[in-house]
Backbone bond lengths (Angstrom), bond angles and torsions (degrees), N, CA, C in turn:
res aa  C-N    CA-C-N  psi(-1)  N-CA   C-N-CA  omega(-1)  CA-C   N-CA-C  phi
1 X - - - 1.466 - - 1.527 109.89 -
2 X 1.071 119.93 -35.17 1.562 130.50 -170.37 1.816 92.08 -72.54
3 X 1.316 104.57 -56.35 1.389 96.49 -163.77 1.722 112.05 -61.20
4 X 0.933 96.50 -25.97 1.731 103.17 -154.89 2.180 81.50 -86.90
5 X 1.298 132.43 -36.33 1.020 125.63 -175.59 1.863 106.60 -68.74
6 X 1.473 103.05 -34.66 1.699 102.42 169.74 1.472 113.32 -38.93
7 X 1.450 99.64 -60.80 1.180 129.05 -157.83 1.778 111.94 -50.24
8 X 1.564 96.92 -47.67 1.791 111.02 159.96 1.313 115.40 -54.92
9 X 0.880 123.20 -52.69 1.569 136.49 -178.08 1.510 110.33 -42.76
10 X 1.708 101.67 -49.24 1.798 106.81 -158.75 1.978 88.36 -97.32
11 X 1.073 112.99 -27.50 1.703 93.25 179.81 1.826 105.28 -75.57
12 X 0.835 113.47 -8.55 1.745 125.05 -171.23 1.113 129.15 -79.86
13 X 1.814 99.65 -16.88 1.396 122.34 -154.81 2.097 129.93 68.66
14 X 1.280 90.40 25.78 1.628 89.35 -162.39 1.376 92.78 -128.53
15 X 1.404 98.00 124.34 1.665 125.04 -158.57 1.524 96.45 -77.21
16 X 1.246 129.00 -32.11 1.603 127.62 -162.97 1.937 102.64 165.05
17 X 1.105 96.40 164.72 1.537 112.33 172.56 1.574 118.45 -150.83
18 X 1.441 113.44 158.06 1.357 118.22 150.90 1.615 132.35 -122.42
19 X 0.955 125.26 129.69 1.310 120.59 162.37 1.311 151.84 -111.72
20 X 1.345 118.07 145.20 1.146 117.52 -175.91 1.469 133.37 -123.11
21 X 0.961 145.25 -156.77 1.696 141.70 -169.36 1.368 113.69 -58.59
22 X 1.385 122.75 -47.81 1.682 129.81 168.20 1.168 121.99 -103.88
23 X 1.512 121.97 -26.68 1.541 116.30 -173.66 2.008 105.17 -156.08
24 X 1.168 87.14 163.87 1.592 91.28 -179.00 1.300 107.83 -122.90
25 X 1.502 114.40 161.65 1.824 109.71 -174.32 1.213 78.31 -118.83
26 X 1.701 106.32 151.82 1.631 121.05 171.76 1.422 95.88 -126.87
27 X 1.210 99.03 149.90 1.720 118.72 161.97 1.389 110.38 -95.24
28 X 1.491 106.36 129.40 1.458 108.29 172.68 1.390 113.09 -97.04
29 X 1.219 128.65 134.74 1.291 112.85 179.03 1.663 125.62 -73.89
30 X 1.380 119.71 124.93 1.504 129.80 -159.96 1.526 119.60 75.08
31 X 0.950 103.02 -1.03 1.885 108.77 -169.95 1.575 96.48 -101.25
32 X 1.220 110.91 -91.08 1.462 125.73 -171.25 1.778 103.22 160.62
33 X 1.716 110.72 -167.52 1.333 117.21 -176.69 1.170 129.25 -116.17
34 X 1.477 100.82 148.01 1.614 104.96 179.66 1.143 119.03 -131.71
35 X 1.770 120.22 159.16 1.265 119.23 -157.87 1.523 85.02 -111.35
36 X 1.697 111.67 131.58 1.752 115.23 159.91 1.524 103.75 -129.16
37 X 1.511 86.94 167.89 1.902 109.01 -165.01 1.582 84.71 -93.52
38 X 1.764 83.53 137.41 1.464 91.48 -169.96 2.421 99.04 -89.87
39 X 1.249 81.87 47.50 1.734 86.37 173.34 1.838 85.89 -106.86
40 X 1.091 128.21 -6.71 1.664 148.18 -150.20 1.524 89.28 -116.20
41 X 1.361 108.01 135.64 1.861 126.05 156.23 1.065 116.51 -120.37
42 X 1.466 120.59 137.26 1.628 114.81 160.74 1.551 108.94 -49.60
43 X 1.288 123.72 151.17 1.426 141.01 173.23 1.575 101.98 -88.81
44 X 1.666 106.40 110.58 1.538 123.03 168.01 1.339 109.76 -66.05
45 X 1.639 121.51 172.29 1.540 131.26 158.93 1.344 104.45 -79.59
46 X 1.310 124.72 -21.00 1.345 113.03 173.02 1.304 139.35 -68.18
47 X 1.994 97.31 -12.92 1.582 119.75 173.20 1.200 99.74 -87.33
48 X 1.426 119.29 -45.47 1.243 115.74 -155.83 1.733 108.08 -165.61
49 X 1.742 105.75 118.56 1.758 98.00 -178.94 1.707 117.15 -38.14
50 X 0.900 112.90 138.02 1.807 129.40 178.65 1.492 105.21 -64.50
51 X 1.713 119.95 169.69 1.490 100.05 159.01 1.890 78.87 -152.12
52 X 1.411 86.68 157.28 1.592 96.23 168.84 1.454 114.75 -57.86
53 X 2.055 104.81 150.57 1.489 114.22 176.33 1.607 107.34 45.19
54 X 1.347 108.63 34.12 1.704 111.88 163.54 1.867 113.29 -138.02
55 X 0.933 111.34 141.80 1.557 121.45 -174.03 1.454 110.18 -137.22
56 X 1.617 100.24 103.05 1.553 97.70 157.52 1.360 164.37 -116.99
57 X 1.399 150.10 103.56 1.107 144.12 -168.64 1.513 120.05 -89.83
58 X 1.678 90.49 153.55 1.346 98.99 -156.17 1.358 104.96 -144.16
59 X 1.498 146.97 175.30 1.251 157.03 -157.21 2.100 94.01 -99.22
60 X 1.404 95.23 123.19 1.251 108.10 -175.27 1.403 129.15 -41.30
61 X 1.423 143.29 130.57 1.074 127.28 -158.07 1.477 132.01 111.69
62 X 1.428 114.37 -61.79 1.422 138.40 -164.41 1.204 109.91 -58.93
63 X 1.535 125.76 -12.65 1.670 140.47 -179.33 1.912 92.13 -89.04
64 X 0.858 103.60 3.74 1.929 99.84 -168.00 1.310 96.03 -131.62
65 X 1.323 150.11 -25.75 0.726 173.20 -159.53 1.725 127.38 46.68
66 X 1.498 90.84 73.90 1.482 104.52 -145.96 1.671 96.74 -88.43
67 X 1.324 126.21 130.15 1.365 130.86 -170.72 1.480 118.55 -37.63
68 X 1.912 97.71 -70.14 1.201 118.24 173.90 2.006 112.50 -41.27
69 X 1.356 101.17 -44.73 1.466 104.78 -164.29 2.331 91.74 -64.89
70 X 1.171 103.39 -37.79 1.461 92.69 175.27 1.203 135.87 -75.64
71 X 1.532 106.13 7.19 1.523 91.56 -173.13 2.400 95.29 -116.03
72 X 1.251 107.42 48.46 1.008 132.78 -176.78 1.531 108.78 -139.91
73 X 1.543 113.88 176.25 1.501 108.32 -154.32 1.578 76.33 -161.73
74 X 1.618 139.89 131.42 1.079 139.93 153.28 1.631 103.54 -156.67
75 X 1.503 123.54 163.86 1.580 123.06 156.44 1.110 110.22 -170.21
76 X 1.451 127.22 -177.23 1.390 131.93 -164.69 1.249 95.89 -176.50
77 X 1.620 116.37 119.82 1.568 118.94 -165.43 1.326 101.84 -123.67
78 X 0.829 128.27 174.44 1.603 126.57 -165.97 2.186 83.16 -176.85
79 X 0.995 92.40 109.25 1.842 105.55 -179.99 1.997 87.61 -140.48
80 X 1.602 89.44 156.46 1.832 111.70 -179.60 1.670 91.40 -117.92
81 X 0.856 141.46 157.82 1.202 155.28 108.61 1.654 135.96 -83.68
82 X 1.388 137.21 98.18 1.851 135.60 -128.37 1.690 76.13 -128.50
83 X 1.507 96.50 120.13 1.473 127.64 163.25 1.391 112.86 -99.86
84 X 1.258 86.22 -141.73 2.132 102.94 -179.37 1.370 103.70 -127.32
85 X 0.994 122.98 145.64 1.609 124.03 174.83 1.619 113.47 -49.02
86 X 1.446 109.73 134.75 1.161 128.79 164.42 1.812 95.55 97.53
87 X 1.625 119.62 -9.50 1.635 97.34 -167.69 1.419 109.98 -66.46
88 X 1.731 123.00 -25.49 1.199 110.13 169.65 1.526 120.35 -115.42
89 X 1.626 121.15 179.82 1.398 109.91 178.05 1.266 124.86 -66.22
90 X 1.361 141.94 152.92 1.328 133.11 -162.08 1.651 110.82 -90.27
91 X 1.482 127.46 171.50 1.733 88.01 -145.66 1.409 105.78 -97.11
92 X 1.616 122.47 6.56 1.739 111.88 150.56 1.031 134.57 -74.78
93 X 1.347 101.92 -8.67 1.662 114.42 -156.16 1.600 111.85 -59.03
94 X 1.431 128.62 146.20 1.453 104.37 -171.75 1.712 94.10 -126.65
95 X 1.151 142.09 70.07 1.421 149.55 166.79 1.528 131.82 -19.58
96 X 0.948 150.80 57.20 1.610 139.21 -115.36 2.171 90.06 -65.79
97 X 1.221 79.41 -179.72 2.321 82.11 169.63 1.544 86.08 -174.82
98 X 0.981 99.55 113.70 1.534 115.14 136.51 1.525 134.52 -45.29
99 X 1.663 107.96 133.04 1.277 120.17 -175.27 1.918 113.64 -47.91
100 X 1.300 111.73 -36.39 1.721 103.02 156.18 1.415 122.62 -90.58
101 X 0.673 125.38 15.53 1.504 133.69 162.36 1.511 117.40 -97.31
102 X 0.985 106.28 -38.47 2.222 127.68 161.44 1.412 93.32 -66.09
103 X 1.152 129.87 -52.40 1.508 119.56 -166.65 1.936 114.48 -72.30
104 X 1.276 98.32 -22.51 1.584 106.47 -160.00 1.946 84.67 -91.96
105 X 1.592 127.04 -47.31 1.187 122.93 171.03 1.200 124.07 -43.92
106 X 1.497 117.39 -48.97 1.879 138.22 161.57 1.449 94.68 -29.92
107 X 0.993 126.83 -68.31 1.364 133.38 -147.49 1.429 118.80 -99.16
108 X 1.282 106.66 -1.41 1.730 123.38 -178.80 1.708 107.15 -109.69
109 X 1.125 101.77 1.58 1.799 129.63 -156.09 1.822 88.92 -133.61
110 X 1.423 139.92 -34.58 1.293 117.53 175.86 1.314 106.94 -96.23
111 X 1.574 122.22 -32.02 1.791 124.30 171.36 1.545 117.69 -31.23
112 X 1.706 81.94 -57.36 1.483 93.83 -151.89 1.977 93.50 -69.38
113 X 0.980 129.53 -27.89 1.483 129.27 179.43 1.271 96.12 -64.36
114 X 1.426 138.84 -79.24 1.282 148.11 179.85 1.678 108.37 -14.22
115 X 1.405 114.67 -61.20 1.320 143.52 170.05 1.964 116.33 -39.32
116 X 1.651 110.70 -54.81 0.890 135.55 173.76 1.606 126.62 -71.54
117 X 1.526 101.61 -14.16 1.615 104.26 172.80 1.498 107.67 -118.33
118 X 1.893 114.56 12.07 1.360 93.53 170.09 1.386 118.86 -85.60
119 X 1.380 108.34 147.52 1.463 118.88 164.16 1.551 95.21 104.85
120 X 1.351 131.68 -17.43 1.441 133.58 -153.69 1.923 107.56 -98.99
121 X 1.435 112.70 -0.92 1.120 132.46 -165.39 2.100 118.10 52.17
122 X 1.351 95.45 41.02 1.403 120.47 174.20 0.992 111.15 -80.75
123 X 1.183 136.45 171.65 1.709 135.16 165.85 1.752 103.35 -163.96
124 X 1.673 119.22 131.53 1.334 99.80 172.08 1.508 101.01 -112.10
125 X 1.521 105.53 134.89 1.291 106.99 -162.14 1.835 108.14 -100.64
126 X 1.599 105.93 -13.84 1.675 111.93 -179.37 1.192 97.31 -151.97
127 X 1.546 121.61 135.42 1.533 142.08 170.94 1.483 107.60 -107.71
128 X 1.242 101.92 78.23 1.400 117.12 149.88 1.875 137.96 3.07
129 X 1.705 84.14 -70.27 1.619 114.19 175.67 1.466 107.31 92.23
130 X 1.493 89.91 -175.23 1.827 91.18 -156.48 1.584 108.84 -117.72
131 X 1.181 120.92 151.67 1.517 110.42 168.21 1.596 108.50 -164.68
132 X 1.338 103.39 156.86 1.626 121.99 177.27 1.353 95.59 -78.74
133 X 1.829 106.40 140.74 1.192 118.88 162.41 1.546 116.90 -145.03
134 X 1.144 137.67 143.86 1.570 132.50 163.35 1.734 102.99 -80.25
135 X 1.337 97.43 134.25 1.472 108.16 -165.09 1.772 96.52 -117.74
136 X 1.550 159.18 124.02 1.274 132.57 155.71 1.455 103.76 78.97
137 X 1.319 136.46 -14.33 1.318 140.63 -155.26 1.417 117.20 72.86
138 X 1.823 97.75 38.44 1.487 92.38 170.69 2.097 93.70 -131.56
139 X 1.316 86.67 159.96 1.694 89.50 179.07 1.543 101.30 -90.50
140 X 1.224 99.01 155.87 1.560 112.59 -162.67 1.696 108.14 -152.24
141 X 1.466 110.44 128.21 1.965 96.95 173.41 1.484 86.16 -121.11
142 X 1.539 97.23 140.30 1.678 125.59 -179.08 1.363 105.51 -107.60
143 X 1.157 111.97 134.22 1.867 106.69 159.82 1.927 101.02 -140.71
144 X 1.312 102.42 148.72 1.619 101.98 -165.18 1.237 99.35 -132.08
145 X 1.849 114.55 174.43 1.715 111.21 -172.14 1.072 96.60 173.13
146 X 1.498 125.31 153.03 1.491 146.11 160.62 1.257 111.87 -100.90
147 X 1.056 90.23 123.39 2.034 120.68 -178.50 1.317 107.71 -124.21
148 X 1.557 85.28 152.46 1.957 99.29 176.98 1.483 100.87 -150.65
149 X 1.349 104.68 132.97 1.551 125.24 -176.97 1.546 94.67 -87.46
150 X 1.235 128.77 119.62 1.827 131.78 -169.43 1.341 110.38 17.83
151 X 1.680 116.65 -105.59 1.799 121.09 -175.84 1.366 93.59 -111.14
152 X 1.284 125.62 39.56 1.651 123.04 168.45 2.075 99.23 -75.81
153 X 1.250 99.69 -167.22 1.650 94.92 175.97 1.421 99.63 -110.22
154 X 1.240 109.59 167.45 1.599 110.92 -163.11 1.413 99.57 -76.19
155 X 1.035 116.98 -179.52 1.554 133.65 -168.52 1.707 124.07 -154.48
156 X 1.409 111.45 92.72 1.666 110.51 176.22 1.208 109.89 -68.48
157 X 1.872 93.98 140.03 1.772 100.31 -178.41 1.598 105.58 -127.07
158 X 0.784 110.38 147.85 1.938 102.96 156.21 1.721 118.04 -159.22
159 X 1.290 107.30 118.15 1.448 118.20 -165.26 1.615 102.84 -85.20
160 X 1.229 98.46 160.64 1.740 104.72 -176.93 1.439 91.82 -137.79
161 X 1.084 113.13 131.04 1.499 136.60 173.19 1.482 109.57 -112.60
162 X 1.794 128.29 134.83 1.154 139.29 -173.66 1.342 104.70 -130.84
163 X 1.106 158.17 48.66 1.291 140.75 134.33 1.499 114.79 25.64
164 X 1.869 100.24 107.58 1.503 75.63 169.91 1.995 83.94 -163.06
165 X 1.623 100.21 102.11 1.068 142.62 -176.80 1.773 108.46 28.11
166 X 1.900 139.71 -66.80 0.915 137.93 171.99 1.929 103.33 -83.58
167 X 1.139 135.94 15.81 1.090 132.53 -153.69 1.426 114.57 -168.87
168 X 1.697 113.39 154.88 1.065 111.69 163.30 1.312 127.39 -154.33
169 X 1.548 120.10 125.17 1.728 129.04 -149.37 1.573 86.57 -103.12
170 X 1.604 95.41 111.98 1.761 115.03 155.56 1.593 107.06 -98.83
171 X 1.629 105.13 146.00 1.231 134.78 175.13 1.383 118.91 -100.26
172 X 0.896 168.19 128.97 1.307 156.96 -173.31 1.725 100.26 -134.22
173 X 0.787 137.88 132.54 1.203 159.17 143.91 1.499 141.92 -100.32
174 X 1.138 131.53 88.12 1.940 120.05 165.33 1.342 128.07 -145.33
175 X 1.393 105.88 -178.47 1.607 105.55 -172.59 1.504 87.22 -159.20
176 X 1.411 78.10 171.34 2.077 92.48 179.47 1.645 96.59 -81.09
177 X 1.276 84.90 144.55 1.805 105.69 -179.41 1.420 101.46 -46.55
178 X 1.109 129.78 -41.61 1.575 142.62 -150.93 1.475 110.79 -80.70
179 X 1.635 105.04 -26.89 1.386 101.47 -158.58 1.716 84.53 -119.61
180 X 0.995 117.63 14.71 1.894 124.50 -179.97 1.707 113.81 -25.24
181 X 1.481 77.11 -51.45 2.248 106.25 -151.57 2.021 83.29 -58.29
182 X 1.156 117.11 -33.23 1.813 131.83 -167.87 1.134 105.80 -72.56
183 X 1.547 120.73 -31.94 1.685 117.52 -139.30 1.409 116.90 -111.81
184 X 1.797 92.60 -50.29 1.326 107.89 -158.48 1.408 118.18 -80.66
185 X 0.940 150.55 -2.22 1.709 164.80 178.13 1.384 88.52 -98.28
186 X 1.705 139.87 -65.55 1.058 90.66 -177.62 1.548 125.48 -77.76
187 X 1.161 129.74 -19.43 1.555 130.83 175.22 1.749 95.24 -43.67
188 X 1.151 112.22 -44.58 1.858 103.40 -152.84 1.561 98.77 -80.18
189 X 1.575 119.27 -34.09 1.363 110.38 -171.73 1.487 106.09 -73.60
190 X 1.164 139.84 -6.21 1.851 156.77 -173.87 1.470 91.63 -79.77
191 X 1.726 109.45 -57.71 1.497 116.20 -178.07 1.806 101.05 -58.57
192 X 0.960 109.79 -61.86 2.297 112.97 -179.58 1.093 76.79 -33.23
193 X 1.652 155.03 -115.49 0.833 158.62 -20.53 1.991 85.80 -138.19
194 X 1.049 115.61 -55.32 1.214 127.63 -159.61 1.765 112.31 -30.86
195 X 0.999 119.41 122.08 1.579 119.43 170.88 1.688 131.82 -137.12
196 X 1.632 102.03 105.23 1.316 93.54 -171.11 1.638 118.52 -87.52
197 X 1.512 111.15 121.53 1.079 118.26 174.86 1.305 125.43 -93.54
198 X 1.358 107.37 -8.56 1.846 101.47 172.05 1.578 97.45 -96.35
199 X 1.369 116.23 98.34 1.285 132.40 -165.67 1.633 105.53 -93.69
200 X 1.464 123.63 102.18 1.790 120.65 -166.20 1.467 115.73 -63.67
């Protein structure tokens, strides 16, 4: 069991973990660590093929294919995207932006979603909007939204973007609207938690 659980760990990208009574911290490999609620599983290849510089969590169970665990909807993504030095801001950096410049990003940030779910039987049904935040003592821009996959149930999302100088660490977070009041505190305290230690 140990070996075969290594084995998840290193195709997953996740260098090691610890756990404890409610939640476990994982190491991502090259990223840094995060703390998840152990109601949360790492996502096996056996649920689902892996892909490089992506990490996924998922609602406990669903790697076993446990009934109860399917008739629920949760995740927590942790993906890199690896540029060239300097393409993004480095991750203290604090950039000033103007209130039309926030507005023109808002809206260059809902297109391009709009854009990205045609043809895919997506639909975004609420635009959220976007905003700067310091996350951990790292800067972070969020933009959030309600989506619906055809007559599936809707689904709240909100991505966290980190800038961090050759690179850039997205967060993804959601749950079904329905089951929110369940989900979202712990999804957001996973997000508190986040710490990047491979600092560019």
């Amino acid at each position: 069991m140990r070996y075969l659980l290594i084995n998840i760990l290193l195709i997953c990208n996740i260098t090691s973990f610890a756990q404890s009574k409610g939640d476990s911290i994982y190491v991502v490999k090259n990223v840094g660590d995060i703390r998840i609620s152990n109601k949360m599983e790492l996502q096996s290849s056996s649920y689902k093929p892996q892909e490089p510089n992506k990490v996924v969590f998922q609602q406990k169970g669903l790697n076993n294919g446990s009934i109860s665990a399917e008739e629920t909807y949760v995740r927590l993504i942790i993906e890199t995207s690896i540029g060239t030095r300097g393409d993004y801001e480095k991750l203290g950096s604090t950039t000033p932006i103007s209130e039309s410049e926030m507005k023109e990003l808002n809206e260059m940030l809902r297109q391009s979603l709009i854009s990205q779910f045609k043809g895919s039987g997506m639909k975004l049904i609420t635009w959220h909007g976007t905003s700067f935040k310091k996350i951990n003592g790292q800067n972070c821009l969020i933009y959030s939204y309600l989506r619906q996959l055809r007559d599936n149930p809707p689904v709240e999302v909100s991505i966290y973007s980190f800038h961090n100088n050759d690179r850039v660490h997205t967060i993804t977070i959601s749950c079904r609207k329905d089951e929110k009041k369940d989900w979202w505190t712990i999804l957001t305290n996973s997000i508190k938690s986040f710490k990047i230690t491979n600092v560019r």
